[in-house]
C-alpha positions, 0 to 999 in steps of 0.5 A: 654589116656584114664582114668578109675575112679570109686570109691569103698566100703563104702562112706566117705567125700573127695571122690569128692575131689579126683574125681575132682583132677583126672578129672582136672588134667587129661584134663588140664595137659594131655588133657586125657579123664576120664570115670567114673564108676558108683557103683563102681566095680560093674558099670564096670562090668555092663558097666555103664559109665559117660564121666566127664568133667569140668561140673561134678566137679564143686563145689563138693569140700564141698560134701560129698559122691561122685558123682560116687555112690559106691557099695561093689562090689568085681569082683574077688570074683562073678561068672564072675565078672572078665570076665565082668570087662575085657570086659567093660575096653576093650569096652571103650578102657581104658588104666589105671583104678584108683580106689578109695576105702579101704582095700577091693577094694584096694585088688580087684584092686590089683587082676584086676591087675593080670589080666593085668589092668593098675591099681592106686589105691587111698586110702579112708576109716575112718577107716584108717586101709589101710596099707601103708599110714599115711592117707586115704580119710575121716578119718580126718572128722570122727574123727571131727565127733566122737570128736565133738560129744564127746564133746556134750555128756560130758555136758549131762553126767555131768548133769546127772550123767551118764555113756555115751557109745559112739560107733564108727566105727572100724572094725579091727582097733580103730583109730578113737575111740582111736584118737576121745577118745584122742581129746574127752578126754574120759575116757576108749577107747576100740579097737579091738587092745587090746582086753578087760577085763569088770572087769577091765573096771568097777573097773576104774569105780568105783574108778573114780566115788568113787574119782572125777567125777560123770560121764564118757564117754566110747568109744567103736570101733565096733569090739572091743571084750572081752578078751577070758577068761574074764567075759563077754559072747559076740558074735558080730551081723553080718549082711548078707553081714558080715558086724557088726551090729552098736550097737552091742558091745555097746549095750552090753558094756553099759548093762555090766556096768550098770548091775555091777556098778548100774550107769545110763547108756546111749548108743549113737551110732554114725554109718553112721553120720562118714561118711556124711557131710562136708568133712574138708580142710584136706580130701579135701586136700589129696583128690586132692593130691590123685588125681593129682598123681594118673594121674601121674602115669598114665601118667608115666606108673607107674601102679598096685601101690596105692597113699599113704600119708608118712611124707609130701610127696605123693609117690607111693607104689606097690599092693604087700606092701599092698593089703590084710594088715590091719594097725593098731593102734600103740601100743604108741598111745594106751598107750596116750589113757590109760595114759590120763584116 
């Protein structure tokens, strides 16, 4: 058999993790080959293709990225981008493609389907809003990331009597600011689950700072927004591809609640920093588990279904419980967030 691997949308530590439970597996389990697909979606179009062998995955397991490089490519969405697919995958005589990637290349994966592809996809995002698993690829790292620099924010926060901001990412779910503002012990966490209110924001402000403390910490997920009808006029800053432009409603958090309480605030912006470096033994860990069964399913013949984490186990879910579904943060954890304040 001959495997396809690419990995798709925006990079995360634990990728190369997967990449190589995929490739061990595959040629010492089943003596399969793995064509890897370079860029992404896009690199099947285009025909880019790198053969990987053992020597390709040897002590990747720390990297962070992923070897394959990765593009927001969406093949169902390009003037032809469908037709190009479908003739790589027939050049390089693919018999099951497995594809890496979050909620949108899940998606495209789930239309390549339709057309006939024997598709496993394997879900990876920090963002861990891919619905159907407890887990994706790189969320656990991110919340070590956002927390550690959480905690790193508090003491120059004391020091100075200042408000800190921080911003992370989150574009339709806050998991890592409600978890990284558990861990962090920050003092409001705003989600885009729970759209906010400034006033009340700057009122819990006030009294804490009137009653307790002389600073706070206040986490911001990049696509929380006010709620409609409040006090505060904002329009998030999109960038070309629509994509949030980082900083955009921590900016505008932070100006709010300098403007309204006079407290010295500050804004840390953390963006692309979530997604490099180290991955942690837990990603490393999903990853290979990710990656192994990925293989067997192949090998089974039990295609178009996504690998997802659920209690303990690693169990097989089909394209149509997922694909084009955001998950979001529980409304339990929420309130962990608010009683914690």
């Amino acid at each position: 058999m001959r495997i396809g691997l690419l990995t798709g949308g925006g990079d995360c530590p634990g990728l190369n993790a997967a990449i190589r439970g995929v490739v061990k597996h595959a040629l010492g389990e089943y003596g399969h080959s793995v064509i890897g697909f370079r860029n992404g979606w896009k690199g099947v179009a285009q025909g880019d293709v790198q053969p990987l062998g053992r020597s390709d995955i040897r002590n990747v397991l720390p990297v962070g990225g992923t070897l394959l490089g990765t593009a927001r490519f969406h093949p169902h969405s390009e003037d032809g981008g469908m037709d190009a697919v479908l003739a790589t995958l027939e050049a390089e005589r693919i018999d099951a493609l497995v594809c890496i990637g979050g909620d949108g290349t899940v998606h495209a994966a789930s239309k390549v389907a339709e057309a006939g592809v024997a598709m496993i996809a394997i879900p990876k995002t920090i963002d861990n809003d891919v619905e159907g698993t407890d887990l994706s690829i790189g969320f656990h790292t991110a919340v070590n990331i956002a927390t550690d620099a959480i905690d790193r924010l508090h003491t120059t926060a004391e020091s100075h009597n200042r408000v800190m901001v921080v911003e992370v990412m989150g574009r339709h779910a806050g998991w890592i600011a409600v978890n990284a503002g558990i861990a962090g012990g920050a003092e409001v966490v705003l989600a885009p689950e729970r759209p906010f209110d400034i006033d009340k924001v700057v009122r819990f402000l006030r009294h804490r700072h009137r009653a307790h403390a002389s600073f706070s910490i206040v986490v911001v997920a990049e696509g929380a927004v006010p709620a409609e009808g409040s006090a505060m006029d904002f329009t998030q800053r999109l960038g070309r591809f629509g994509e949030i432009v980082a900083g955009s409603v921590g900016e505008a958090v932070a100006a709010e609640i300098a403007q309204r309480t006079g407290f010295d605030t500050r804004l840390t912006v953390l963006g692309h920093v979530q997604r490099g470096g180290t991955p942690t033994p837990t990603d490393r860990i999903l990853g290979s588990r990710f990656g192994v069964a990925a293989v067997d399913a192949a090998a089974s013949r039990r295609t178009n279904v996504m690998t997802a984490l659920r209690g303990d186990e690693v169990r097989l879910v089909p394209f149509d419980e997922v694909a084009g579904k955001v998950k979001h943060v529980p409304d339990e954890l929420l309130r962990v967030a608010d009683a914690l304040a």
